[in-house]
N, CA, C and O atoms as a GROMACS GRO file, in nm:
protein
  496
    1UNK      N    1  -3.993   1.799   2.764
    1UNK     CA    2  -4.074   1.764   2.649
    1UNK      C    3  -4.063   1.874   2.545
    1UNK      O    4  -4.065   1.993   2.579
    2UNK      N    5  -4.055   1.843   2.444
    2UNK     CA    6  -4.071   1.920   2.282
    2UNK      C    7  -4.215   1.953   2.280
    2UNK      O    8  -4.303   1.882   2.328
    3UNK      N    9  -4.235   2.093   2.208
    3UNK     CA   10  -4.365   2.094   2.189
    3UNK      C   11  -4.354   2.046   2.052
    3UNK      O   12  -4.254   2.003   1.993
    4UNK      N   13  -4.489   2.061   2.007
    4UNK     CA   14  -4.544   1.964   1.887
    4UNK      C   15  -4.524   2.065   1.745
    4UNK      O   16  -4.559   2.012   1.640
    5UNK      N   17  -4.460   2.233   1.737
    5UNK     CA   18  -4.403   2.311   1.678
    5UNK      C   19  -4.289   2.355   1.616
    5UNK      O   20  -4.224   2.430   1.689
    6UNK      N   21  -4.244   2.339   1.518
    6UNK     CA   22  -4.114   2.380   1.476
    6UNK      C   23  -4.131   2.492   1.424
    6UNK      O   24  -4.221   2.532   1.351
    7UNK      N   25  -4.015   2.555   1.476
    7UNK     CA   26  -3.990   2.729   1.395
    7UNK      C   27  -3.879   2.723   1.328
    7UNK      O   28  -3.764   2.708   1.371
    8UNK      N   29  -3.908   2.731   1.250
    8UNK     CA   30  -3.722   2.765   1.163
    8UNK      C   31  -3.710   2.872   1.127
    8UNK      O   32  -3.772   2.968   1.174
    9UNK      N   33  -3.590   2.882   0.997
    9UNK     CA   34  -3.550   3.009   0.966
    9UNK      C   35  -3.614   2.961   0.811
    9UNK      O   36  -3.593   2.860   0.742
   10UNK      N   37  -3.719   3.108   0.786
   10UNK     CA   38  -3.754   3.129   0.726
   10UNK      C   39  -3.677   3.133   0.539
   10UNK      O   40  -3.703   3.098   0.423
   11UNK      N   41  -3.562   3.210   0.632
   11UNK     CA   42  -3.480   3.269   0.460
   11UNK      C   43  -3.398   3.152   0.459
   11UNK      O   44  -3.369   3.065   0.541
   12UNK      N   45  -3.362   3.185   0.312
   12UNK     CA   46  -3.318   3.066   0.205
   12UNK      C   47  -3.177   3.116   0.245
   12UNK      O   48  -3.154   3.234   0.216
   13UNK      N   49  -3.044   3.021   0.329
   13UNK     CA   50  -2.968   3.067   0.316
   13UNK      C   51  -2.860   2.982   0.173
   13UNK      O   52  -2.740   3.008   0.179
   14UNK      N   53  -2.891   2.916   0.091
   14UNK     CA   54  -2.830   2.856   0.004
   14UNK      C   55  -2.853   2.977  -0.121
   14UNK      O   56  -2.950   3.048  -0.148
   15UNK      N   57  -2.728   2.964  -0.176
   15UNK     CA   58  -2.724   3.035  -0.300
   15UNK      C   59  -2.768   2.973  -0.435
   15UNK      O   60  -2.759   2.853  -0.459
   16UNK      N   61  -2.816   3.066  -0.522
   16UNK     CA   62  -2.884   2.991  -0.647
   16UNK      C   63  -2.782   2.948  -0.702
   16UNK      O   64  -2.662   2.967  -0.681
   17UNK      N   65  -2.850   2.873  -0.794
   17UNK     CA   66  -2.791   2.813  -0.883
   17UNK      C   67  -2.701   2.844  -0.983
   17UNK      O   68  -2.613   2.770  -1.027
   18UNK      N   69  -2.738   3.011  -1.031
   18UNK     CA   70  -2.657   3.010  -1.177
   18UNK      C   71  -2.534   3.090  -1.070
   18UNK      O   72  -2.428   3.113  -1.128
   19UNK      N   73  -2.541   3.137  -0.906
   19UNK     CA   74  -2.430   3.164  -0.823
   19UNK      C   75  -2.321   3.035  -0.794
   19UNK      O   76  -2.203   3.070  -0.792
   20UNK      N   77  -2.346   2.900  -0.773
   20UNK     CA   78  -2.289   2.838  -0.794
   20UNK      C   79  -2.169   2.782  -0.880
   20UNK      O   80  -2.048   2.784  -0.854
   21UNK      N   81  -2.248   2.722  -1.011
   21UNK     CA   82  -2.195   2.734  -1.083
   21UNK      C   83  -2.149   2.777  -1.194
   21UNK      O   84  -2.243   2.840  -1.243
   22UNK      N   85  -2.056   2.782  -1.269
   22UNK     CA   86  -1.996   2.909  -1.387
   22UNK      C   87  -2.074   2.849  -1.496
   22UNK      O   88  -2.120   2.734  -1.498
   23UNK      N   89  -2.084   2.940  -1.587
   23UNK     CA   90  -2.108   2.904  -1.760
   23UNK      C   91  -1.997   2.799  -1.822
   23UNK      O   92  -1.878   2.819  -1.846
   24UNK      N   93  -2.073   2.687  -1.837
   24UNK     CA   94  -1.984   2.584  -1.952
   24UNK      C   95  -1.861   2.639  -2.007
   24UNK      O   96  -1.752   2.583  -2.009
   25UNK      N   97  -1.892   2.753  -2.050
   25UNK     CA   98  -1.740   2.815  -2.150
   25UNK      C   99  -1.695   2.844  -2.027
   25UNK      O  100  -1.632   2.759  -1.963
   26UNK      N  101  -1.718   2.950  -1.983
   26UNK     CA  102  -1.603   2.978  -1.863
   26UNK      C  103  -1.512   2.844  -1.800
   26UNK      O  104  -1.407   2.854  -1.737
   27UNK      N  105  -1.567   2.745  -1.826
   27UNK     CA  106  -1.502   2.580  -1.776
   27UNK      C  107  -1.400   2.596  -1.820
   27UNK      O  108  -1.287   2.632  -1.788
   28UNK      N  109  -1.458   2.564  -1.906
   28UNK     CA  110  -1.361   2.508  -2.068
   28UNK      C  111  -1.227   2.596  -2.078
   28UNK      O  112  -1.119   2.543  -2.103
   29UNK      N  113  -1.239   2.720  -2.059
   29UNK     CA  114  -1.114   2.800  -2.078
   29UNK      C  115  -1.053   2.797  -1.959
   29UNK      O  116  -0.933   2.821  -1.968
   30UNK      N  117  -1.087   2.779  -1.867
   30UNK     CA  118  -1.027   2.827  -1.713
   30UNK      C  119  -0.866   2.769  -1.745
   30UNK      O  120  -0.862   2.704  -1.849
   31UNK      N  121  -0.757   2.780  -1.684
   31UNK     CA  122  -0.626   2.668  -1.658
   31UNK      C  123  -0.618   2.600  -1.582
   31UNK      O  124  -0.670   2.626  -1.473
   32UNK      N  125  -0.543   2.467  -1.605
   32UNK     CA  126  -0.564   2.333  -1.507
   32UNK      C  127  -0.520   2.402  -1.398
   32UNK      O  128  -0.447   2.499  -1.420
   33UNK      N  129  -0.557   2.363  -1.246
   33UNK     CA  130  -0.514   2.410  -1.150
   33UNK      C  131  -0.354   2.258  -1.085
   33UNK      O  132  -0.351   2.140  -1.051
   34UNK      N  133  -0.289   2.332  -1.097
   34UNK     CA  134  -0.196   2.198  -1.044
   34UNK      C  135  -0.259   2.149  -0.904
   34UNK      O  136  -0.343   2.211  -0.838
   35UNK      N  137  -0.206   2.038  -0.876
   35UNK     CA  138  -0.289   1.971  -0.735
   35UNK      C  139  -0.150   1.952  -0.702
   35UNK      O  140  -0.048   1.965  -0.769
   36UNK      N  141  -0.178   1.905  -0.537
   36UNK     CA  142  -0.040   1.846  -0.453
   36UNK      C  143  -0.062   1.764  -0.374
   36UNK      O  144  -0.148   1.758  -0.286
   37UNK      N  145   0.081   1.641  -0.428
   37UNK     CA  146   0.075   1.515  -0.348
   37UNK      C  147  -0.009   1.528  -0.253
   37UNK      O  148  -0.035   1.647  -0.231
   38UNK      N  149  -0.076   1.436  -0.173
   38UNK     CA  150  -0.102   1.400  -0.051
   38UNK      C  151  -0.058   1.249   0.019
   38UNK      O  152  -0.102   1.135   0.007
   39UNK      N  153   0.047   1.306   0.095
   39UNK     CA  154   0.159   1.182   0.177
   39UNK      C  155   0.082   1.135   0.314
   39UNK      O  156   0.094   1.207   0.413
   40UNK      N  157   0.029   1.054   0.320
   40UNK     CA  158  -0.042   1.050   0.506
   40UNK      C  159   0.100   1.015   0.560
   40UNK      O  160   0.192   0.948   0.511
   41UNK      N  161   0.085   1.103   0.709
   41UNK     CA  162   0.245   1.141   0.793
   41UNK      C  163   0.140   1.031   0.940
   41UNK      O  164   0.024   0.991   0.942
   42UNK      N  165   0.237   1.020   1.025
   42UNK     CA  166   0.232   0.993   1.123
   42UNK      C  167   0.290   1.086   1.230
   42UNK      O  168   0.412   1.085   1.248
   43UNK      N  169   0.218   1.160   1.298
   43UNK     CA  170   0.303   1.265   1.436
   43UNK      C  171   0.392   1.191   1.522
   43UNK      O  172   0.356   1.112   1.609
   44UNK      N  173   0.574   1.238   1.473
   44UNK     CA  174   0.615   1.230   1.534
   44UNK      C  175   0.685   1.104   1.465
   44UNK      O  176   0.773   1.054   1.535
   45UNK      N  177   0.666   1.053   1.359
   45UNK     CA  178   0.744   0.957   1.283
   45UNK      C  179   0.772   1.012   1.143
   45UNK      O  180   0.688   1.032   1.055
   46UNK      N  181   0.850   1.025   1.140
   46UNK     CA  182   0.959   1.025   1.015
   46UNK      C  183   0.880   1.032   0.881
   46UNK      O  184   0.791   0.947   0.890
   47UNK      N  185   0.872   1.103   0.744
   47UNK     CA  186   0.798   1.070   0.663
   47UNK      C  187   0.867   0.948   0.547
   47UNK      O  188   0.844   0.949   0.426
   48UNK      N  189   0.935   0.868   0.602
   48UNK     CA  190   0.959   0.753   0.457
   48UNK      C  191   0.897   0.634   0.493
   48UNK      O  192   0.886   0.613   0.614
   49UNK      N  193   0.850   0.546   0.410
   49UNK     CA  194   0.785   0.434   0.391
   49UNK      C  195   0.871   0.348   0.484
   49UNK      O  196   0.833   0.293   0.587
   50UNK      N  197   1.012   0.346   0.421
   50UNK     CA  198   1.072   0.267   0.558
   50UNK      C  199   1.067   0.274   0.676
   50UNK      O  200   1.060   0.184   0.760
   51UNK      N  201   1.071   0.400   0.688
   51UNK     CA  202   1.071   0.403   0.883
   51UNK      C  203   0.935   0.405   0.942
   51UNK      O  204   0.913   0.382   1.061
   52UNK      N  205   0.838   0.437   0.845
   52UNK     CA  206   0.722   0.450   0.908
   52UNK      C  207   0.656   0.311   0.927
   52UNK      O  208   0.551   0.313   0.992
   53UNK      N  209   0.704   0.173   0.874
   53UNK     CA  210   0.645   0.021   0.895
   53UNK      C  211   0.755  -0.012   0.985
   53UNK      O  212   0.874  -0.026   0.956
   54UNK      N  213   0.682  -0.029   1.136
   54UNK     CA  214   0.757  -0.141   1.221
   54UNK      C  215   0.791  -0.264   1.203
   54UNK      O  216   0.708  -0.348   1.170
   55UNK      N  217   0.941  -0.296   1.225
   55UNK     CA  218   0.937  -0.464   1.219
   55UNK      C  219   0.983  -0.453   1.314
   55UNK      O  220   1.091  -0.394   1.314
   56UNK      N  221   0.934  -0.497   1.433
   56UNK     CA  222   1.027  -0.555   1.545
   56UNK      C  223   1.114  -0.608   1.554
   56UNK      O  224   1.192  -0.568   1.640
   57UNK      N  225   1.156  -0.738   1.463
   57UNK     CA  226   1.215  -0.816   1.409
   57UNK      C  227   1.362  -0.743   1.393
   57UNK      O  228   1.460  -0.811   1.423
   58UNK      N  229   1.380  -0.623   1.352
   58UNK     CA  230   1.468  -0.531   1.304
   58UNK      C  231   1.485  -0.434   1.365
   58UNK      O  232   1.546  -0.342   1.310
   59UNK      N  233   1.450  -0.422   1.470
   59UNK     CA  234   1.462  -0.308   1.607
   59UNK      C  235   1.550  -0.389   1.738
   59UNK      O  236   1.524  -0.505   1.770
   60UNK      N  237   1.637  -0.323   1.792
   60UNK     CA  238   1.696  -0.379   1.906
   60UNK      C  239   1.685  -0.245   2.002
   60UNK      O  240   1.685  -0.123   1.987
   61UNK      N  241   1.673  -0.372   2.141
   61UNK     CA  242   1.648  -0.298   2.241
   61UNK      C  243   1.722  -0.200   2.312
   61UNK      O  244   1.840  -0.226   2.337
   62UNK      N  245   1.653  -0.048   2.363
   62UNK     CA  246   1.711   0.008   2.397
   62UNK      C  247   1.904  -0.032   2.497
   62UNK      O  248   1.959  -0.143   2.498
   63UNK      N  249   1.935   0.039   2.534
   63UNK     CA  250   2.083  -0.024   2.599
   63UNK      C  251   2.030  -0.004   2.790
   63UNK      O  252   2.089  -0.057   2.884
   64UNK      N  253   1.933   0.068   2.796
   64UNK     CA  254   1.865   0.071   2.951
   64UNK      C  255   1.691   0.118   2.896
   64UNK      O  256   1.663   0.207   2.816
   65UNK      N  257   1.611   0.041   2.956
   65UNK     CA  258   1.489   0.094   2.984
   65UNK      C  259   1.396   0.001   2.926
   65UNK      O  260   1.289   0.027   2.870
   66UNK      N  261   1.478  -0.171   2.957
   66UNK     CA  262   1.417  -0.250   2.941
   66UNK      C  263   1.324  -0.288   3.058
   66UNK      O  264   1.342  -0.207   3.149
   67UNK      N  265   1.227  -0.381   3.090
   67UNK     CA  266   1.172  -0.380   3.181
   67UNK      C  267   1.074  -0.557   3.169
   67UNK      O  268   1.011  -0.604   3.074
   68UNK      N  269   1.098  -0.610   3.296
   68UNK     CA  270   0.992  -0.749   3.316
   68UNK      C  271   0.866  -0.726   3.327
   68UNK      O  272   0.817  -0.645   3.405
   69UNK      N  273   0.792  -0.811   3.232
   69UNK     CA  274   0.638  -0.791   3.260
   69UNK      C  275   0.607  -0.940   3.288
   69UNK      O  276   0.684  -1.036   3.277
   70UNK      N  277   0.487  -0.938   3.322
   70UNK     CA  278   0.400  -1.077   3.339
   70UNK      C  279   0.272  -1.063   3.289
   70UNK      O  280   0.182  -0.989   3.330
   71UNK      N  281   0.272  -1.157   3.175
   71UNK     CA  282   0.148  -1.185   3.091
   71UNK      C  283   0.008  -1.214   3.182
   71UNK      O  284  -0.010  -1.310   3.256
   72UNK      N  285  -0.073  -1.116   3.158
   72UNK     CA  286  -0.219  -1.115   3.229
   72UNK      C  287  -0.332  -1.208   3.178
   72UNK      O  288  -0.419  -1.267   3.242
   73UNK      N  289  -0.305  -1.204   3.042
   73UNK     CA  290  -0.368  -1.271   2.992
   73UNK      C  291  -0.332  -1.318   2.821
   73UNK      O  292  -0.253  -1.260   2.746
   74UNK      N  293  -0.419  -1.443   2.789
   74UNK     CA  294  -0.382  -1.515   2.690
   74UNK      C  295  -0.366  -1.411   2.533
   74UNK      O  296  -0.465  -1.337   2.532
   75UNK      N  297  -0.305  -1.392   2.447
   75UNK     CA  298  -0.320  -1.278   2.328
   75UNK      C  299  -0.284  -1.346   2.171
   75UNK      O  300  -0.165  -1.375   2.156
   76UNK      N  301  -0.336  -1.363   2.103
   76UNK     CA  302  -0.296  -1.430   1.993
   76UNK      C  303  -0.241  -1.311   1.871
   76UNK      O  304  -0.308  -1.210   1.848
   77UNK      N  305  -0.160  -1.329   1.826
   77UNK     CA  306  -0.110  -1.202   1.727
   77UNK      C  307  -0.160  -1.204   1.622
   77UNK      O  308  -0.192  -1.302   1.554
   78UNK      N  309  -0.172  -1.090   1.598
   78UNK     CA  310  -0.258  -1.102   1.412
   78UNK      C  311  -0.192  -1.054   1.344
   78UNK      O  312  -0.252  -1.004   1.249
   79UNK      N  313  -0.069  -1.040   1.341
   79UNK     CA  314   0.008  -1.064   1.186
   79UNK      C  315   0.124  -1.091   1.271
   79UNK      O  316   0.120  -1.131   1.387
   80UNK      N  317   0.252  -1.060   1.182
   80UNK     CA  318   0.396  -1.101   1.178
   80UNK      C  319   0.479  -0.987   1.277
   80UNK      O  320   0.587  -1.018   1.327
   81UNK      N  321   0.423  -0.863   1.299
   81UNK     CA  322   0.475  -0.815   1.379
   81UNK      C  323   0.440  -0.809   1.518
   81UNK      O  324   0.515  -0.753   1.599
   82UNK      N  325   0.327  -0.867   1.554
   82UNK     CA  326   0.300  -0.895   1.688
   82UNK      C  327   0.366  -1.011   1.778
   82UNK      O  328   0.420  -1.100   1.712
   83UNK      N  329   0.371  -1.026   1.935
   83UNK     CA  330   0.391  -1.120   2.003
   83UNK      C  331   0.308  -1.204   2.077
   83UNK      O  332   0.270  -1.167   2.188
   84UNK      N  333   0.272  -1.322   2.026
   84UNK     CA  334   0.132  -1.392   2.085
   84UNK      C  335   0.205  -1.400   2.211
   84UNK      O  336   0.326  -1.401   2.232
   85UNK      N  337   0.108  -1.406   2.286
   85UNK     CA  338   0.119  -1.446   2.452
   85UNK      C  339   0.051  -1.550   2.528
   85UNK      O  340  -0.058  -1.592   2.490
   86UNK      N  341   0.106  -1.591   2.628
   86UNK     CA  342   0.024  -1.710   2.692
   86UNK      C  343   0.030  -1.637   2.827
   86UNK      O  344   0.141  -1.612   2.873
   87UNK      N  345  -0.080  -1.601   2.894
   87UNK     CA  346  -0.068  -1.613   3.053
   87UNK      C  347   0.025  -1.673   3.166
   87UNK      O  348   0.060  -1.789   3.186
   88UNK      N  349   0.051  -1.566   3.229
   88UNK     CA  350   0.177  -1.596   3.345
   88UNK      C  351   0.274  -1.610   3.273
   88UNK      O  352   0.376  -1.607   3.342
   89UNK      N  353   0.297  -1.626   3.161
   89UNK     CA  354   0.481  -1.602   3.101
   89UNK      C  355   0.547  -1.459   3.173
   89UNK      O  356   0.499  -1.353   3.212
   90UNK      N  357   0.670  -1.512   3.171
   90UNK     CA  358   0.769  -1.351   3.168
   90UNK      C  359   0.782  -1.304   3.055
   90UNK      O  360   0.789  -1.376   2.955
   91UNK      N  361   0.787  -1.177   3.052
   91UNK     CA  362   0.887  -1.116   2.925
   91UNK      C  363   0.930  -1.025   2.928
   91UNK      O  364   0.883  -0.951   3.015
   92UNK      N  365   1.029  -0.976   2.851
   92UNK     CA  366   1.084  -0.856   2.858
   92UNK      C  367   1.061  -0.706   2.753
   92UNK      O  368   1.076  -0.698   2.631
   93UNK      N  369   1.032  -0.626   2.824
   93UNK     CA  370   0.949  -0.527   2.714
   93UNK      C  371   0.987  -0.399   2.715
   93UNK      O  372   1.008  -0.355   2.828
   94UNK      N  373   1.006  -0.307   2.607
   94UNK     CA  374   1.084  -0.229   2.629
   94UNK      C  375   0.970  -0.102   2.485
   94UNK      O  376   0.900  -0.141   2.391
   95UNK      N  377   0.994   0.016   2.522
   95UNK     CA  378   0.945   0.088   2.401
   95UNK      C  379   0.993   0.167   2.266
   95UNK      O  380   1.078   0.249   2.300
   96UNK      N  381   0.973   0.170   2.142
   96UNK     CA  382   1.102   0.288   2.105
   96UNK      C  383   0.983   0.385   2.033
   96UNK      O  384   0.869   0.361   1.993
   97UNK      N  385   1.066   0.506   2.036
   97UNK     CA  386   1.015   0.657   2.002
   97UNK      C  387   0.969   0.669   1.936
   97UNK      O  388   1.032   0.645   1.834
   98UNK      N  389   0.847   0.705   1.916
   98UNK     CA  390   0.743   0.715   1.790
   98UNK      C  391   0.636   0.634   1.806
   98UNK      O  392   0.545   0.666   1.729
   99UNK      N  393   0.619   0.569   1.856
   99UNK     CA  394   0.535   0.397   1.902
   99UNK      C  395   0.435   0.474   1.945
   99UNK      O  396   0.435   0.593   1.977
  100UNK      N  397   0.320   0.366   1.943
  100UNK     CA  398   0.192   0.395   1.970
  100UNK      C  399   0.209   0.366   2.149
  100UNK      O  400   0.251   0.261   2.195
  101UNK      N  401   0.169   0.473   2.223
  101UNK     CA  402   0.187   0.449   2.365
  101UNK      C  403   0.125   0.340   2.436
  101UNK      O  404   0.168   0.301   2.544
  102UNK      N  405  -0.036   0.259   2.346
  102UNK     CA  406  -0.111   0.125   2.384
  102UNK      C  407  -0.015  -0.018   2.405
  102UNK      O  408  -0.023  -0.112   2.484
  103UNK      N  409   0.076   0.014   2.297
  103UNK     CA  410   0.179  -0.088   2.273
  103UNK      C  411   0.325  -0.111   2.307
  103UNK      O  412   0.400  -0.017   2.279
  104UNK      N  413   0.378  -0.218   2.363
  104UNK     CA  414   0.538  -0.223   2.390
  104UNK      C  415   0.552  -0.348   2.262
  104UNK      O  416   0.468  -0.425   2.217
  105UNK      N  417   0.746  -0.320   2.220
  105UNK     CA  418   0.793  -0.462   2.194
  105UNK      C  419   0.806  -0.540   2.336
  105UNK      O  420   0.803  -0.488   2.448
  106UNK      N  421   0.819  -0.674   2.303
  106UNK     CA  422   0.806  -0.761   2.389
  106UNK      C  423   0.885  -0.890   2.340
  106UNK      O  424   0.846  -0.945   2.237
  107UNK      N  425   0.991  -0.940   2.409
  107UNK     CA  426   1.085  -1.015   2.371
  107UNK      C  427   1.047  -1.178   2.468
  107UNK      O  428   1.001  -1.201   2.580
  108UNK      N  429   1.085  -1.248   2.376
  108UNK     CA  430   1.049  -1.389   2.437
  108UNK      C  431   1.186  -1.454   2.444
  108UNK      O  432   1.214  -1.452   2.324
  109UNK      N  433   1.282  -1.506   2.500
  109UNK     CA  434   1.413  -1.605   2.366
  109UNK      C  435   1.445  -1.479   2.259
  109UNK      O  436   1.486  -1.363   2.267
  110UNK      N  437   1.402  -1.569   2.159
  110UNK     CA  438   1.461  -1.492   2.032
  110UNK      C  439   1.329  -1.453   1.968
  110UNK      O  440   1.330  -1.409   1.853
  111UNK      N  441   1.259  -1.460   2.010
  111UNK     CA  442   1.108  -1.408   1.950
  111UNK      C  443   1.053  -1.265   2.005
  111UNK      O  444   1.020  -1.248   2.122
  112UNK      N  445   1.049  -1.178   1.918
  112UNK     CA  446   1.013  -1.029   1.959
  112UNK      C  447   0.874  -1.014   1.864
  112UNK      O  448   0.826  -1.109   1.802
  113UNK      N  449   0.838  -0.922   1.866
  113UNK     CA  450   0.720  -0.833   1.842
  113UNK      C  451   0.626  -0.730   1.940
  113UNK      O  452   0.650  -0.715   2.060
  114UNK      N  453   0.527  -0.670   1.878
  114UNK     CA  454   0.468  -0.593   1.932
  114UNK      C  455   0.343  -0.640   2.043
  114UNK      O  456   0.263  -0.726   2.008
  115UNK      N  457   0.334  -0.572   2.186
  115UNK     CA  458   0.245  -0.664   2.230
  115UNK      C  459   0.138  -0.506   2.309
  115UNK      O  460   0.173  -0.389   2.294
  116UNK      N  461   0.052  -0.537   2.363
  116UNK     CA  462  -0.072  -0.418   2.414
  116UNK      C  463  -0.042  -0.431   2.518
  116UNK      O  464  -0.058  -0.542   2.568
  117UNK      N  465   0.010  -0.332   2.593
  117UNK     CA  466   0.044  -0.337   2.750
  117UNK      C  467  -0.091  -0.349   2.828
  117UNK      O  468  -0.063  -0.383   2.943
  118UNK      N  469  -0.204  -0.337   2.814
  118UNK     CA  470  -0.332  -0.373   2.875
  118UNK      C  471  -0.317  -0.528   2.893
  118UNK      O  472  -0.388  -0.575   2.982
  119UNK      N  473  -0.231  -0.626   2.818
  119UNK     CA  474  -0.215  -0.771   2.867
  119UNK      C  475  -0.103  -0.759   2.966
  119UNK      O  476  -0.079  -0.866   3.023
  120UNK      N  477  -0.031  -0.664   2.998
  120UNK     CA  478   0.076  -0.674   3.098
  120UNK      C  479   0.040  -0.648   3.228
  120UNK      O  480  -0.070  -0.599   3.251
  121UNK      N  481   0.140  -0.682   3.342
  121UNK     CA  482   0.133  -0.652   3.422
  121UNK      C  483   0.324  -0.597   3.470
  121UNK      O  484   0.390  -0.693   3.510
  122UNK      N  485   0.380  -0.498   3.467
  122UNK     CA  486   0.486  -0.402   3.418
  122UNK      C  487   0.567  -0.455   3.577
  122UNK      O  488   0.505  -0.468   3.682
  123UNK      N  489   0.702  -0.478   3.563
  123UNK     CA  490   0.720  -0.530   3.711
  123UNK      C  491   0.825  -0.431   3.713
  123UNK      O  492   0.820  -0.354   3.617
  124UNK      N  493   0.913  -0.412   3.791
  124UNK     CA  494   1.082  -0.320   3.777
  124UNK      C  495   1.156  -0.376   3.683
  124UNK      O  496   1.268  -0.331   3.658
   0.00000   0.00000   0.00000
């Protein structure tokens, strides 16, 4: 239990006001300070616009380190780069470098996209 007392700190640790900020003129004359881009990066992916948007669509699968899964459960895709799923399908799923580790591509036929390995079940 809390008692029914608060102690704080007495002193003012905020600085006044005219410490804050400068005199109007002093503004006015100062020189522009240049600023610099700000690019959001992804760790571990590439910084160009191209490489940093997955299309599955446009990725082919590694040449070994493909692998059979079996759909756990039903998954509907929410956009164009995902792979909807139906339960108990096969598929084949494979990862490439940079990828979010939650997610594999996942190949159907001729239908690929991205799928959440939490719906898989990963076979050899």
């Amino acid at each position: 239990r809390f008692s029914g007392t608060f102690v704080g700190n007495a002193e003012s640790t905020s600085p006044t006001p005219a410490a804050t900020s400068p005199p109007a003129v002093a503004a006015a004359t100062l020189p522009a300070v240049p600023t610099i881009p700000v690019v959001p990066t992804i760790v571990g992916v590439p910084n160009t616009v191209a490489e940093s948007v997955l299309n599955p669509n446009e990725v082919k699968p590694p040449a070994s380190g493909t692998r059979k899964a079996r759909v756990l459960y039903d998954y509907e895709a929410a956009d164009s780069t995902e792979l909807a799923l139906l339960a108990d399908e096969m598929i084949t799923v494979y990862s490439l470098p940079g990828m979010d580790p939650d997610w594999l591509i996942g190949e159907r036929g001729n239908q690929k996209g991205k799928v959440p390995v939490t719906y898989l079940e990963l076979l050899s």
